[in-house]
ZAMILO-415324 format. One record per residue (C-alpha): residue in one letter; x, y, z. Coordinates in Angstrom, 1 decimal, decimal comma, padded with zeros to 4 digits. Layout:
REM residues N
{rec "A" {X Y Z}}
...
//
This chain:
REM residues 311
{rec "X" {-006,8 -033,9 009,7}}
{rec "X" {-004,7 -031,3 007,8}}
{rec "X" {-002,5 -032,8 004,7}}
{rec "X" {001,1 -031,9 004,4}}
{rec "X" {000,5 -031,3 000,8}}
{rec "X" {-002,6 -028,6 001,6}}
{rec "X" {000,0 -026,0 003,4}}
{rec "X" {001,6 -023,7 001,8}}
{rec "X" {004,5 -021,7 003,5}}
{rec "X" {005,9 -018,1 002,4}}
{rec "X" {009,2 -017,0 003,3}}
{rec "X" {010,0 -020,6 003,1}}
{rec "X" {013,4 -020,4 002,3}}
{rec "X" {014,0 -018,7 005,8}}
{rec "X" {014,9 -019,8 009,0}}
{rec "X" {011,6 -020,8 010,1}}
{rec "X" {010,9 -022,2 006,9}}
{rec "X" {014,2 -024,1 006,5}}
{rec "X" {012,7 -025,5 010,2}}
{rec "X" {009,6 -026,7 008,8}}
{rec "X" {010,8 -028,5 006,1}}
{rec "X" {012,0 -030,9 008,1}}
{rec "X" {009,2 -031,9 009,6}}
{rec "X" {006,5 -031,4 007,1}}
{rec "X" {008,6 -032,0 003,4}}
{rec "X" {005,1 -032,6 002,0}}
{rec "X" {003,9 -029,1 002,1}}
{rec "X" {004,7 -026,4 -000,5}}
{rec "X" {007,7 -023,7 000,4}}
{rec "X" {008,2 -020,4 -001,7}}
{rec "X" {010,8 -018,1 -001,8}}
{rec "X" {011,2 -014,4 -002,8}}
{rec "X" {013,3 -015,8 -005,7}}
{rec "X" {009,6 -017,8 -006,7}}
{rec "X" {007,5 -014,8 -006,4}}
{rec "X" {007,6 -011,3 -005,5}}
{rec "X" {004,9 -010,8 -002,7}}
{rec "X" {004,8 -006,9 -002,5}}
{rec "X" {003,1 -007,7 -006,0}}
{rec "X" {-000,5 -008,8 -006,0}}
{rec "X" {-000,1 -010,4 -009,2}}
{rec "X" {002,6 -012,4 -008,0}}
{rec "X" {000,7 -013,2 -004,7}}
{rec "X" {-002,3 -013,9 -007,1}}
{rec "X" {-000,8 -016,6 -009,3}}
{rec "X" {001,3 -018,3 -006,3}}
{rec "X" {-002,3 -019,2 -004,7}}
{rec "X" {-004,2 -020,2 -008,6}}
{rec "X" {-000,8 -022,6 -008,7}}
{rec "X" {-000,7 -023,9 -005,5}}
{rec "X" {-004,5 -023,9 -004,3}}
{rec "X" {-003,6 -024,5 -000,9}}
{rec "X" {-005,9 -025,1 002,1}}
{rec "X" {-004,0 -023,2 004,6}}
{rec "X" {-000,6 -021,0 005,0}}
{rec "X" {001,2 -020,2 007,2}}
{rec "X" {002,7 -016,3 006,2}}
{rec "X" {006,4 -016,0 007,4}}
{rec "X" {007,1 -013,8 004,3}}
{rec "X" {008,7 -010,4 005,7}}
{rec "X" {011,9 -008,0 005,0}}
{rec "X" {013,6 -008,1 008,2}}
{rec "X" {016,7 -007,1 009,8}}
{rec "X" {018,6 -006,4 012,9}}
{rec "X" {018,6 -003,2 015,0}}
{rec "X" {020,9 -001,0 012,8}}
{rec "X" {018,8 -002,6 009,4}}
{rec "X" {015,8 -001,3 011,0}}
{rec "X" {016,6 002,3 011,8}}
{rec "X" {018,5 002,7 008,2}}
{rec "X" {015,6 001,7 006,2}}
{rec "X" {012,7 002,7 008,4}}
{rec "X" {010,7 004,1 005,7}}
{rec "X" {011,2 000,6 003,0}}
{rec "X" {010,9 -001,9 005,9}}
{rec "X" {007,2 -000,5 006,4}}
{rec "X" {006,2 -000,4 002,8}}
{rec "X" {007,1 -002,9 001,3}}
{rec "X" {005,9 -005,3 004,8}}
{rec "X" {002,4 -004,0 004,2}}
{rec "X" {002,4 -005,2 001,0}}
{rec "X" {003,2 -008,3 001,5}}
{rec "X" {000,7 -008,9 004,3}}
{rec "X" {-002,3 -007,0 003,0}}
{rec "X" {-001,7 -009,0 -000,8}}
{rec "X" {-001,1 -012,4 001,2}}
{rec "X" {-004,3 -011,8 003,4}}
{rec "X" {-006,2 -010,4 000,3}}
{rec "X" {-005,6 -013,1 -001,9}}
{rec "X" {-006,0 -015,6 000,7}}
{rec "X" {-009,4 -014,3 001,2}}
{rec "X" {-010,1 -014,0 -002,7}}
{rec "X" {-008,8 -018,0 -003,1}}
{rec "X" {-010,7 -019,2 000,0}}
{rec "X" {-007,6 -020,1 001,8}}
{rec "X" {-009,3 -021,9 004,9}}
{rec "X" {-006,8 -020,4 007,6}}
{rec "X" {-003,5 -018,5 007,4}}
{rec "X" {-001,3 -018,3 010,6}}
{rec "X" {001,1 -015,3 010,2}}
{rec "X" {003,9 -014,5 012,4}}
{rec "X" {004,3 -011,5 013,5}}
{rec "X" {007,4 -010,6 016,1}}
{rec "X" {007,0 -009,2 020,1}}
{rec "X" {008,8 -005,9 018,9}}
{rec "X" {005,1 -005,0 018,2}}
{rec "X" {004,9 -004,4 021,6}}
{rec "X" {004,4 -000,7 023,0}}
{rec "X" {007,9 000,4 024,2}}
{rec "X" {006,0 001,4 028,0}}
{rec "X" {004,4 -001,7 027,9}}
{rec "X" {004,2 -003,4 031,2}}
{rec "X" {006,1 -006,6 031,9}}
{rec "X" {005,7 -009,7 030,7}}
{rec "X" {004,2 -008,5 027,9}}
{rec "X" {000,9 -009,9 027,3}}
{rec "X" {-001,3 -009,6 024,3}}
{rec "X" {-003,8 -007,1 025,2}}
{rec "X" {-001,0 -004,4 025,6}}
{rec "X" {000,1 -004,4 021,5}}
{rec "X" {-002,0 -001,5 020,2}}
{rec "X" {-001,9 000,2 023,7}}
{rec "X" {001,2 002,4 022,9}}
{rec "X" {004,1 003,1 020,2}}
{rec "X" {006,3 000,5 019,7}}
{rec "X" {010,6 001,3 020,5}}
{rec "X" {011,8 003,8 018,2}}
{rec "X" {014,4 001,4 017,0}}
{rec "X" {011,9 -000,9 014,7}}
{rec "X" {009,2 001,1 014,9}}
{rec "X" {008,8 001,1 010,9}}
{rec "X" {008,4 -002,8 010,9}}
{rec "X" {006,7 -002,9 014,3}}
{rec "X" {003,6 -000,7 013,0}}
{rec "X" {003,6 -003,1 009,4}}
{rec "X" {003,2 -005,8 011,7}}
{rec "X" {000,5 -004,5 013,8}}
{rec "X" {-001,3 -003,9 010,7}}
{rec "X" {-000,7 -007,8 009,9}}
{rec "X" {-002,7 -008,4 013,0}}
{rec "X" {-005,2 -005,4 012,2}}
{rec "X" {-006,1 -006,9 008,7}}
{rec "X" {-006,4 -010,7 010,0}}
{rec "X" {-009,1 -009,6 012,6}}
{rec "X" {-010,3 -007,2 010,1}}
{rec "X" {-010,9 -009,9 007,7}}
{rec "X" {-012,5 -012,1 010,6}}
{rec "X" {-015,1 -009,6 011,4}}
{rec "X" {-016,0 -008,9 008,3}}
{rec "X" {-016,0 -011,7 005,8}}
{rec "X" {-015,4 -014,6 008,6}}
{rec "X" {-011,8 -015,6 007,5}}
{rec "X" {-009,6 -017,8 009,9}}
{rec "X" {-006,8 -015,9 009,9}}
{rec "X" {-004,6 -016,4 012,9}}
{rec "X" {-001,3 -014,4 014,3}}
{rec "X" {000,8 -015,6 016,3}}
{rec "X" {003,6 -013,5 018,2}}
{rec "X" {007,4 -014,9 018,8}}
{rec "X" {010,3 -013,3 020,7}}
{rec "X" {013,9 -013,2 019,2}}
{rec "X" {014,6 -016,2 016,8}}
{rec "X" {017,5 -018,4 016,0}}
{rec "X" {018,7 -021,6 014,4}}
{rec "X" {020,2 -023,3 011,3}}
{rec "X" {019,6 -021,2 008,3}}
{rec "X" {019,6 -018,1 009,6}}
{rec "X" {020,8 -014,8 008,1}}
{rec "X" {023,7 -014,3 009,0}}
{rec "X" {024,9 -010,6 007,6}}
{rec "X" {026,6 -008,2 009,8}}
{rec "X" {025,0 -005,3 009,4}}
{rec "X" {021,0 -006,8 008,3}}
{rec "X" {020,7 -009,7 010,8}}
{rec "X" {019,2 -010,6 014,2}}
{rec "X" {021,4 -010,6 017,5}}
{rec "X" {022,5 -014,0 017,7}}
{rec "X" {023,2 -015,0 013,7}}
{rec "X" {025,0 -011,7 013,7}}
{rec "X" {027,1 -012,6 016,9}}
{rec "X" {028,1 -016,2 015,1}}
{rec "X" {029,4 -014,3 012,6}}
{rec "X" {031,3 -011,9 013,7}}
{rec "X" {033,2 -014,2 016,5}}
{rec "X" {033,8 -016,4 013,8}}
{rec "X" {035,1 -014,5 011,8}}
{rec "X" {037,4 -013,1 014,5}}
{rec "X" {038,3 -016,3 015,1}}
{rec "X" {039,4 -017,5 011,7}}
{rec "X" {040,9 -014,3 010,9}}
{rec "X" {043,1 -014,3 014,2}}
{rec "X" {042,3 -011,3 015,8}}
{rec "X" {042,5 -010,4 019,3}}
{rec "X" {039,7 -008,2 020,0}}
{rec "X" {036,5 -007,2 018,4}}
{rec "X" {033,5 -004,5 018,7}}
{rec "X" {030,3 -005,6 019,6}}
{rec "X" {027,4 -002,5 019,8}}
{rec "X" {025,4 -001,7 022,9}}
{rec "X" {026,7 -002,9 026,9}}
{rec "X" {025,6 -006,2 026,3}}
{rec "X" {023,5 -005,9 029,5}}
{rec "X" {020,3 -006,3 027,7}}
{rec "X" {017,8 -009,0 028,6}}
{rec "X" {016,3 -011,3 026,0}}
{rec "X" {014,3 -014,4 025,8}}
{rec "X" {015,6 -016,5 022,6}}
{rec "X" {013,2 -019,2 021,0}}
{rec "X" {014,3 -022,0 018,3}}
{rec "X" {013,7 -021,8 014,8}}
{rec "X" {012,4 -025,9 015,4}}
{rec "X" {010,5 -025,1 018,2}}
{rec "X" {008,7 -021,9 016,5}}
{rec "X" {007,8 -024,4 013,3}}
{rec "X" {006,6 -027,1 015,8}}
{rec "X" {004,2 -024,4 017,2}}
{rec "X" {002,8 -022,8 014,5}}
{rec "X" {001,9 -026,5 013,3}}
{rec "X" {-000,1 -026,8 016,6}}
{rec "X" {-001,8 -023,4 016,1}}
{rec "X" {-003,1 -024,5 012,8}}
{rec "X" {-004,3 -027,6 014,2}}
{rec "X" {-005,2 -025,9 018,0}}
{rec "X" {-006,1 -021,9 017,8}}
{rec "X" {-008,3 -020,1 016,1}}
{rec "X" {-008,5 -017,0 018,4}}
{rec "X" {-009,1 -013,4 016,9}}
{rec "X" {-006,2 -012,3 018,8}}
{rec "X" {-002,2 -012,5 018,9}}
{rec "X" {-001,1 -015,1 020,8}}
{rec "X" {002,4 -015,3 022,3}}
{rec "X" {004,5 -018,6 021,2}}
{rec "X" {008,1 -017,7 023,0}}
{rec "X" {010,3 -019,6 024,6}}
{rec "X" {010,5 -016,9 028,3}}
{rec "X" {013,8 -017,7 030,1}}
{rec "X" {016,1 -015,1 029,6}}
{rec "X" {019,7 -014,5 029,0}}
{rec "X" {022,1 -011,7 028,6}}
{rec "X" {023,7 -010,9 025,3}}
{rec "X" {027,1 -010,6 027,2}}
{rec "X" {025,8 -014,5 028,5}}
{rec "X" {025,1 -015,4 024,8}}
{rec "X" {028,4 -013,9 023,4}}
{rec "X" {030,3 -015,6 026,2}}
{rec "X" {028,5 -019,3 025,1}}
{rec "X" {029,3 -018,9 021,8}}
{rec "X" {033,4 -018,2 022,3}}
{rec "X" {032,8 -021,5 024,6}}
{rec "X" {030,9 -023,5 021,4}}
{rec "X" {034,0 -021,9 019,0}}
{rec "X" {037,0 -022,9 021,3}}
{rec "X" {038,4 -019,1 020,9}}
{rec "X" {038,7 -016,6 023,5}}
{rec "X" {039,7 -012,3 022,1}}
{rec "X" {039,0 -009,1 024,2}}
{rec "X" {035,8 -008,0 023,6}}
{rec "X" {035,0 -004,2 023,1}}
{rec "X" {031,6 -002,9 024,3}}
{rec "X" {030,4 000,5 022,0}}
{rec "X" {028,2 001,7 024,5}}
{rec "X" {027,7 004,8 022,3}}
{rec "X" {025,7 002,0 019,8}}
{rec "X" {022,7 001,3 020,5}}
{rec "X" {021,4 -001,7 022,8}}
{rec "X" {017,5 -001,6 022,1}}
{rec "X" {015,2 -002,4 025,3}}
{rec "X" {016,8 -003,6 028,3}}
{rec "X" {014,5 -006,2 028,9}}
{rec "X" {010,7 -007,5 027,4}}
{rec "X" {009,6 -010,9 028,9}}
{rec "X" {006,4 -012,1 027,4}}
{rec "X" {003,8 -014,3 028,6}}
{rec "X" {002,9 -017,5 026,7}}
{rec "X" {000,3 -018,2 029,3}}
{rec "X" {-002,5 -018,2 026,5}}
{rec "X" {000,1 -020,7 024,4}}
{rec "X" {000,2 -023,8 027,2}}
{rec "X" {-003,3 -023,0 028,3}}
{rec "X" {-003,5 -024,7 024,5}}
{rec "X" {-002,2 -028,0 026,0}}
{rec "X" {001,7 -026,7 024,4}}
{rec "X" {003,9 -027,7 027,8}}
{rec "X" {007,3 -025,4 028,7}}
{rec "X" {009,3 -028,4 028,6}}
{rec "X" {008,5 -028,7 025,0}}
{rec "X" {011,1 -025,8 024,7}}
{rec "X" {014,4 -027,0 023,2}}
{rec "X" {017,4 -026,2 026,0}}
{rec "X" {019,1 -023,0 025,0}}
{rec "X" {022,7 -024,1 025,1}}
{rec "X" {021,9 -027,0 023,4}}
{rec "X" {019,6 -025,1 020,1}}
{rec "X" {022,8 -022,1 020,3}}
{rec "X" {025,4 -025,2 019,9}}
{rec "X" {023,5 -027,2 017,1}}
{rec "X" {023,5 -023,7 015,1}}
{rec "X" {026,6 -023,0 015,9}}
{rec "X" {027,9 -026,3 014,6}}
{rec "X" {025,4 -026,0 011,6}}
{rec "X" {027,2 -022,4 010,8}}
{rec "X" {030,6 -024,0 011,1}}
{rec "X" {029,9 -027,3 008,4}}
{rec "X" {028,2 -024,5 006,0}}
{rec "X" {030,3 -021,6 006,4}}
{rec "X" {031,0 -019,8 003,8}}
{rec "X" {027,2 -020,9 002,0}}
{rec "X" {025,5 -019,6 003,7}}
{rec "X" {022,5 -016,7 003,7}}
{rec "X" {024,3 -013,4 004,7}}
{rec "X" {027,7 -014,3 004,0}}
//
């Protein structure tokens, strides 16, 4: 039986930790406002306070394709900080387990398709993330690390590309979808007749819920305690043209839509496998429908807009 009350999540103010809140209010969230985590200090006197039992690590500087190749060199840094001082001070305070999340752009850009957990330290990840991708390799490095040598539970645990409610939703620094919202809504409010989006919009990806990903890490804590990664995404997939086109649909606004096909796409396609996940007992249809998750944060965007993170 694991207390509400004994977790303690980092990055908590985030998407996924907005996501959890609501459905355990009893645990402990902290945000980089509450503690600097590149510090080990910081990370030190977060764990004496709270003397949790578990945590689950969301913590991480993130960002969206042209976030990643600008700041290649800080996006490493300062993300193995604030895993190896988490981890570290988790083993230090006894933490019982820690599930971190880590993100499928670990995965080796010639990795074969669907992507399954064995392939992530067979190759270099895309050179479009590759600074974040290799500090979150070394998340998963350190956890088994720590589990051969000093017996710790630490647990990863491997999404694909995220959405929902709380989201950050910058234009240049966020993830395809919250950056999408944005920018069509802005069109839209601002009356314009045609906008830029980077890339062909050809691309392939599979898009999980911020509710669902909170829903599973909560059934890792309680279900997996694996050395490995273990893939939790949500594997239909959907074109960011198809994704673009829902969201004009959610919005009520139509403009002509210019593709920059000399910006950058990323991959044209990476399809994971969450065999490893339901083999778990965690069923497909536990999934929330895709339309339905893009139109709840779409309608969550609209009744917050402007307060939100990003804008």
């Amino acid at each position: 039986m694991i207390n509400e009350e004994d977790i303690l999540v980092t990055g908590g103010t985030g998407m996924v930790g907005f996501a959890l809140k609501n459905i355990i209010p009893g645990a402990q969230f902290v945000g980089s406002k509450d503690y600097d985590l590149t510090q080990e200090q910081q990370v030190s006197k977060m764990l004496t306070y709270y003397k949790p039992k578990y945590i689950v690590h969301l913590a991480a500087k993130v960002g969206g394709i042209k976030a990643n190749i600008d700041n290649v060199g800080s996006f490493f840094y300062d993300n193995i900080k604030i895993n190896s001082n988490v981890l570290e001070q988790s083993r230090l305070h006894k933490v019982e387990k820690v599930v971190s999340l880590l993100s499928t752009c670990i995965y080796p850009h010639s990795a074969k398709y669907p992507l399954t957990e064995n392939q992530i330290h067979l190759g270099a990840p895309h050179f479009s993330n590759f600074g974040y991708a290799y500090a979150k390799r070394m998340l998963d490095v350190q956890s088994r690390a720590y589990r051969q040598q000093y017996n710790c539970n630490f647990i990863t645990a491997v999404p694909n590309n995220l959405f929902g409610e709380n989201d950050n939703f910058h234009l240049q620094n966020s993830h395809v979808i919250p950056a999408l919202i944005r920018k069509i809504y802005d069109a839209k409010i601002n009356g314009k007749s045609k906008i830029n989006l980077w890339g062909t919009g050809e691309p392939l990806r599979e898009f999980t819920y911020s509710k669902d990903v909170a829903k599973i890490l909560l059934f890792l804590l309680k279900k997996y305690n694996g050395v490995g990664p273990i893939n939790i995404g949500n594997t239909n997939e959907y074109s960011i043209k198809y994704v673009v086109d829902e969201i004009f649909k959610i919005f009520e606004y139509e403009c002509e839509v210019f593709w920059d096909t000399k910006k950058p796409s990323g991959q044209y396609k990476k399809p994971s496998c969450n065999d490893n996940l339901t083999s778990l007992g965690w069923e497909k249809n536990n999934y929330t429908n895709f339309d339905i998750a893009l139109k709840k944060t779409c309608e969550w965007f609209i009744i917050n807009y402007p307060n939100i993170r990003g804008v």
